[in-house]
C-alpha positions as CSV (number, residue, x, y, z in Angstrom):
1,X,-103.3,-63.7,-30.9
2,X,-103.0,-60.7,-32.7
3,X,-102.7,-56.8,-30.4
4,X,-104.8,-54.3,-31.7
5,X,-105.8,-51.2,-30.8
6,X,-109.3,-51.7,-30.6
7,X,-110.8,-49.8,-27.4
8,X,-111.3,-52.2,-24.3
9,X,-115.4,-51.9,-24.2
10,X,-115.6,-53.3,-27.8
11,X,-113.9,-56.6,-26.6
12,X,-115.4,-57.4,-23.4
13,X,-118.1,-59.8,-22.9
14,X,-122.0,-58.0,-21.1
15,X,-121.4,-57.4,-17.9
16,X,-124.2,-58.7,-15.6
17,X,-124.7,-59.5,-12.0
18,X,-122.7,-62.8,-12.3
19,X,-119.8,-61.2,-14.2
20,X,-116.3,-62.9,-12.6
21,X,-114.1,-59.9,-11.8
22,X,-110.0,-60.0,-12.0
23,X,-108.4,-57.0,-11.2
24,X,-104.9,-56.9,-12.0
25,X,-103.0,-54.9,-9.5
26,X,-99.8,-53.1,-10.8
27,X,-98.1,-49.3,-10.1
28,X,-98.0,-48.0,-12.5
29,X,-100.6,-49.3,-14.4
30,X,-100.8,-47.0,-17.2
31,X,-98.2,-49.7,-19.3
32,X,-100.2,-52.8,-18.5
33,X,-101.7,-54.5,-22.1
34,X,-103.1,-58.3,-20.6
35,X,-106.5,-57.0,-19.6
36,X,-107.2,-56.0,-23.2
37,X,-106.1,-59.4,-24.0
38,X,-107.5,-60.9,-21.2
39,X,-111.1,-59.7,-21.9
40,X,-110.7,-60.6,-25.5
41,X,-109.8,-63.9,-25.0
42,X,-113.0,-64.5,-22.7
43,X,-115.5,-62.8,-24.8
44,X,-114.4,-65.2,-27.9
45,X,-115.1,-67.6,-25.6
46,X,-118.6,-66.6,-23.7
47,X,-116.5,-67.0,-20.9
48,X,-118.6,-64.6,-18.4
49,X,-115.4,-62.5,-16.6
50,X,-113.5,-59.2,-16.6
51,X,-110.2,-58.1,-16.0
52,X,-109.0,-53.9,-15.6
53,X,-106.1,-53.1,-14.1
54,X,-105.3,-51.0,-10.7
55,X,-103.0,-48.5,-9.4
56,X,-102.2,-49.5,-6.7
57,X,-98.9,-48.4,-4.7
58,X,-96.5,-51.0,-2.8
59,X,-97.6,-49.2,0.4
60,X,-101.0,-49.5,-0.6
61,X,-100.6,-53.3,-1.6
62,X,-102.0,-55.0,1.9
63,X,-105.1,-52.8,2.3
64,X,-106.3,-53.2,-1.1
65,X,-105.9,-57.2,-0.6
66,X,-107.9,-57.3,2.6
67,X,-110.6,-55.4,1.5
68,X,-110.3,-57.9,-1.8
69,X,-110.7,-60.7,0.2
70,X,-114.3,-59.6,0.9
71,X,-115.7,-59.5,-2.5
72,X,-117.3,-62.8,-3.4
73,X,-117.9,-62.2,-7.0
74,X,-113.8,-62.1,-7.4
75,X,-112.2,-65.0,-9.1
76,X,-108.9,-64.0,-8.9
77,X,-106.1,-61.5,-8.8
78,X,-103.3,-61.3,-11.3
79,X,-100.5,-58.9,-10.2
80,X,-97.5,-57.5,-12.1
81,X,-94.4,-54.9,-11.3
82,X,-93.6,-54.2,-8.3
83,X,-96.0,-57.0,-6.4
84,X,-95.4,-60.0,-7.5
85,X,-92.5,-61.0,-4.6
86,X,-94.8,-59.3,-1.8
87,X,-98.4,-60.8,-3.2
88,X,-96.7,-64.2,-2.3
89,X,-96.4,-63.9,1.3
90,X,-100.1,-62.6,1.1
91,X,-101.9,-65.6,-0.4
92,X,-103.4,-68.5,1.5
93,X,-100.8,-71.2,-0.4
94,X,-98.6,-71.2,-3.2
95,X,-98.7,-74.0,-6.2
96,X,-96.8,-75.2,-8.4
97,X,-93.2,-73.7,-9.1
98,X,-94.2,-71.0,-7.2
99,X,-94.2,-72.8,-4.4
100,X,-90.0,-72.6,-4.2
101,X,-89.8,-69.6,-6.5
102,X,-91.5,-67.3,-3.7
103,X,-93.4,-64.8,-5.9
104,X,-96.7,-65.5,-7.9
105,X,-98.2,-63.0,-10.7
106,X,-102.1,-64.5,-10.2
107,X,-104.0,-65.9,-7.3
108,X,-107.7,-68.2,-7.8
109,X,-109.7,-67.3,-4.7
110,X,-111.1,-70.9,-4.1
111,X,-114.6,-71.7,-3.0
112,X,-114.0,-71.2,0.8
113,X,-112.6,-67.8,0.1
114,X,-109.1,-69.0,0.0
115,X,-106.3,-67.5,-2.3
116,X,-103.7,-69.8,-4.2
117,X,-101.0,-68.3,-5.8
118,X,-99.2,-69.7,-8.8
119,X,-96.5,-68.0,-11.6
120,X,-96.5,-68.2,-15.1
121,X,-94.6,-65.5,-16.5
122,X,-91.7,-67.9,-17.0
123,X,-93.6,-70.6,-18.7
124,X,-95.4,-67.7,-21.1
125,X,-92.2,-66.3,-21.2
126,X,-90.3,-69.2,-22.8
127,X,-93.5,-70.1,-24.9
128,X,-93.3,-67.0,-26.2
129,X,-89.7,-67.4,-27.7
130,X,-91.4,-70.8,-28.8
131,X,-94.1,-69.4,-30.6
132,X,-91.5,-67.3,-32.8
133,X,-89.4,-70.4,-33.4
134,X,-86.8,-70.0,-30.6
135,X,-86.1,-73.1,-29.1
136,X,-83.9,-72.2,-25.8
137,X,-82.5,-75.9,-25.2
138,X,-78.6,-76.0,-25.3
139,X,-78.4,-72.5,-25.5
140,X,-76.3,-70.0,-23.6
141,X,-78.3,-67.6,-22.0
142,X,-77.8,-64.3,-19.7
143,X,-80.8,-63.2,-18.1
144,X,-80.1,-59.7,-16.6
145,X,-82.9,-59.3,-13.3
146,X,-83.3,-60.8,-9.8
147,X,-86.8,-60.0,-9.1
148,X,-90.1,-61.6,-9.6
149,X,-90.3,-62.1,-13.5
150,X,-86.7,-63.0,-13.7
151,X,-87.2,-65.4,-11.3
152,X,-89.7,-66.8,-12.8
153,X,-87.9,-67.0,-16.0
154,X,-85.1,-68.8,-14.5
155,X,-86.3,-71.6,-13.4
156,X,-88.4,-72.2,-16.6
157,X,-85.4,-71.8,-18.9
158,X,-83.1,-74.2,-16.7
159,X,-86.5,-76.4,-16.7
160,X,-86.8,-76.5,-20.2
161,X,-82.7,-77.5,-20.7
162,X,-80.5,-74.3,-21.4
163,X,-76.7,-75.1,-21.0
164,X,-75.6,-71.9,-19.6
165,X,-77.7,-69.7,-17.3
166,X,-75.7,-66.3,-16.8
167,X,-77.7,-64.4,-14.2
168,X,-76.3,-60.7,-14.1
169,X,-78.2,-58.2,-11.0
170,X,-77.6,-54.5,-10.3
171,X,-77.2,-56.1,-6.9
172,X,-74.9,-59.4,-6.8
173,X,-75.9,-60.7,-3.9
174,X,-79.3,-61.4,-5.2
175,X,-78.0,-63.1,-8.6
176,X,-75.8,-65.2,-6.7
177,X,-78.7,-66.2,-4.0
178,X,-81.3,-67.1,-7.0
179,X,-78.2,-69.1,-8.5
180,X,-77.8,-71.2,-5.6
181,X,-81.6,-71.4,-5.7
182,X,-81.7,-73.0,-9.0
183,X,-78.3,-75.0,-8.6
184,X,-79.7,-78.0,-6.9
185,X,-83.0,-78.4,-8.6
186,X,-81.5,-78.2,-12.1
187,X,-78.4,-79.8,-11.7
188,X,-77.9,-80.7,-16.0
189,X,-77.5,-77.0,-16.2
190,X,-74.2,-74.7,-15.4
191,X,-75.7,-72.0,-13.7
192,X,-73.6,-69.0,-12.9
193,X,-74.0,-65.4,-11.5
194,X,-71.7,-63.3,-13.5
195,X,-70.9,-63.0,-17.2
196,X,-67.6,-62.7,-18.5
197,X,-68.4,-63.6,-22.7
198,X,-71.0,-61.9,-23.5
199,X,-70.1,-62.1,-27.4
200,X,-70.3,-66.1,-27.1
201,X,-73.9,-65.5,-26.0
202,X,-77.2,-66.6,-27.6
203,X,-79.9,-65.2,-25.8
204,X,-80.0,-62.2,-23.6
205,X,-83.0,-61.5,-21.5
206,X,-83.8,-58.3,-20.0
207,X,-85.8,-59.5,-16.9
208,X,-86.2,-55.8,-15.2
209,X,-88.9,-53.1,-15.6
210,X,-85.8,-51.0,-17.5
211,X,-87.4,-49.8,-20.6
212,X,-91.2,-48.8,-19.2
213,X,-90.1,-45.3,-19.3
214,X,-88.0,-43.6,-22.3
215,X,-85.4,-42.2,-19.5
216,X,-84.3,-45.3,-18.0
217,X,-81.0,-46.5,-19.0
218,X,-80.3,-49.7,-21.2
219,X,-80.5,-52.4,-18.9
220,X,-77.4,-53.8,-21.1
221,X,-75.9,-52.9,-23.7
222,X,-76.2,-54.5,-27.0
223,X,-73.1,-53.9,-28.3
224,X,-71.1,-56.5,-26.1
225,X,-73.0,-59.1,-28.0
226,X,-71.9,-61.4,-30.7
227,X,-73.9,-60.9,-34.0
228,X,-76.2,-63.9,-33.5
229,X,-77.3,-63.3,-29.8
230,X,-81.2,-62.8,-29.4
231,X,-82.3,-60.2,-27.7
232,X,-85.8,-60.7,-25.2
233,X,-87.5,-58.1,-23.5
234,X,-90.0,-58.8,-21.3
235,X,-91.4,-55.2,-20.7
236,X,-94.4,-55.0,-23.1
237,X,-94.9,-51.3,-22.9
238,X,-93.7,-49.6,-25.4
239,X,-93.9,-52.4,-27.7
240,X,-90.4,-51.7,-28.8
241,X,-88.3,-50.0,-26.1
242,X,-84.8,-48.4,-26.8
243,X,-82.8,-51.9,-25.8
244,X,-85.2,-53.4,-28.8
245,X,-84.4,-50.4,-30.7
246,X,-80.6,-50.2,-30.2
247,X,-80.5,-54.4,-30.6
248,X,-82.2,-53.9,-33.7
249,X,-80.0,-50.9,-35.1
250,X,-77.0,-53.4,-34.5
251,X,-78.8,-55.5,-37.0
252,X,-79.6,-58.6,-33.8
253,X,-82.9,-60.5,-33.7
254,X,-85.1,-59.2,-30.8
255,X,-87.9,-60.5,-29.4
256,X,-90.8,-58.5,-28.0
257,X,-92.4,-58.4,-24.3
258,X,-95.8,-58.8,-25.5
259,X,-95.1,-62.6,-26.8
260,X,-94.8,-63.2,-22.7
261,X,-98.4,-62.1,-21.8
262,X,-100.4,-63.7,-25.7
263,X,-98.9,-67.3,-24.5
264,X,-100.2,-66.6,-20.7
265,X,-103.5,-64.9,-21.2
266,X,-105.6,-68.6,-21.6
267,X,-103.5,-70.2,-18.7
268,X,-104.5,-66.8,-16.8
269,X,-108.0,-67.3,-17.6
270,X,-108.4,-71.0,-17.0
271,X,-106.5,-70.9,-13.8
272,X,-108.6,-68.0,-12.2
273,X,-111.9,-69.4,-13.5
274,X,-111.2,-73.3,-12.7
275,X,-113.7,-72.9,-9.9
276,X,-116.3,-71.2,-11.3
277,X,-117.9,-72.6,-14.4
C-alpha cells in the first residue's frame, strides 16, 4: 500500500446515515497516519466506514469510553500510545493473544453492545519486516520497550521462531516480568532480559514512543551494533526519526514504522466490521 500525501476527504468513502464510525483514540494524536490508511483501504473497497483519530488524554481515557459505549453507529475503537495497556481492562473480553498479553490496540463493539478487544500490532509488526524480505526466524533479536506495542511484538516474534529474544526496559523490572511472561509459552526460544552483545545482534527493535518528537533521546544507540544488525522502528511519525537516521548514517539497514500499520490496516478493518456487513 503505498503513503501519500493526498488530503484525508479525497480518500474516504460518502458519508451517510449508515456510515460505521472508528475513532482511534491516541494523545497525542497529531503523529497518528492509520486513519488516512484506514479510510483508503475502505473506500477501494465500498466498505461504508470511517476512521479519525482523537485526543484524548490518559485521564480523559474512561469518560470518553463510557460515553462511546452509547453510540450505536460505532463499530469499533482502535487505540494507540499511551492506551493500549489501560483500554484492556476497559473492554467487555479480550481475544486472541490478547487475552494473556493484557493490552489490545482495537476493540469490535458486538451486536449486544459489547466490546472485544484484540492486538495486532505484533502480527503487523513482524509482517511488516516480512513484506520487505526480513524473515525473523533464527534470528537474534533485542527489542528495547515494555509497554503495550512491545509487548505485542514479543510474543509475535518468539511465535514466529526467533532464537534469541533480548528484552532491554528503562525500567528492568518490567523486561524481566514480560520475560517470564513469554518464558513458558514459548519455550523453543531463549528469552532473556538484558543484553550484553549487542554487536552479535541482528535485529534491533525500538518498541517505545522515543522518536515522536525531534528532542527525545535515541532510545539506543546504533553504534553498539554489528554492521549487519537491522534496525526497526515502530514509531511512524516522522517517517524517518533520528534512530533511523543515525542507523542509516552508520551505513545499517532500517526498517520504517509505517510497514507496522500498511500490513494491519485490512485486519483493522475486517475485525471492527465483522459484525456489520
Amino acid at each position: 500500500m503505498q503513503v501519500t500525501d493526498t488530503p484525508l476527504a479525497a480518500s474516504v468513502p460518502s458519508i451517510n446515515g449508515l456510515t460505521r464510525i472508528v475513532p482511534l483514540l491516541a494523545y497525542p494524536s497529531e503523529h497518528v497516519r492509520t486513519p488516512a490508511l484506514f479510510n483508503s483501504y475502505c473506500a477501494s473497497r465500498n466498505l461504508n466506514a470511517v476512521m479519525f483519530p482523537l485526543k484524548v488524554s490518559p485521564a480523559n481515557l474512561e469518560s470518553t469510553w463510557r460515553s462511546l459505549r452509547n453510540v450505536e453507529n460505532l463499530a469499533g475503537v482502535v487505540v494507540t500510545i499511551p492506551h493500549k495497556t489501560h483500554i484492556a481492562s476497559l473492554v467487555d473480553s479480550l481475544d486472541g493473544a490478547a487475552s494473556h498479553m493484557g493490552v489490545c490496540n482495537v476493540a469490535r463493539r458486538t451486536n449486544d453492545g459489547r466490546f472485544v478487544g484484540r492486538m495486532f500490532d505484533g502480527v503487523g509488526f513482524v509482517a511488516g519486516l516480512a513484506s520487505q524480505g526480513i524473515d525473523v526466524r533464527g534470528l537474534r533479536v533485542a527489542l528495547f520497550g515494555a509497554g503495550g506495542a512491545a509487548t505485542a511484538i514479543a510474543h509475535e516474534l518468539c511465535r514466529q521462531g526467533v532464537a534469541h529474544l533480548h528484552l532491554v526496559n528503562r525500567t528492568q523490572a518490567k523486561a524481566m516480568d514480560l520475560a517470564r511472561q513469554l518464558a513458558p509459552l514459548y519455550p523453543r526460544v531463549e528469552i532473556h532480559s538484558s543484553l550484553s552483545s549487542p554487536a552479535a545482534l541482528d535485529l534491533a527493535v525500538n518498541g517505545t514512543a522515543l522518536g515522536l518528537h525531534e528532542s527525545d533521546p535515541l532510545p539506543f544507540d546504533p553504534d553498539m551494533l554489528g554492521t549487519g544488525t537491522v534496525v526497526a522502528e515502530v514509531v511512524m511519525q516522522p517517517d524517518i526519526t533520528a534512530l533511523l537516521r543515525q542507523a542509516s548514517a552508520r551505513g545499517l539497514r532500517v526498517h520504517r514504522g509505517i510497514h507496522m500499520v500498511e500490513t494491519q490496516v485490512q485486519l483493522l478493518a475486517e475485525f471492527v466490521l465483522a459484525n456489520h456487513d
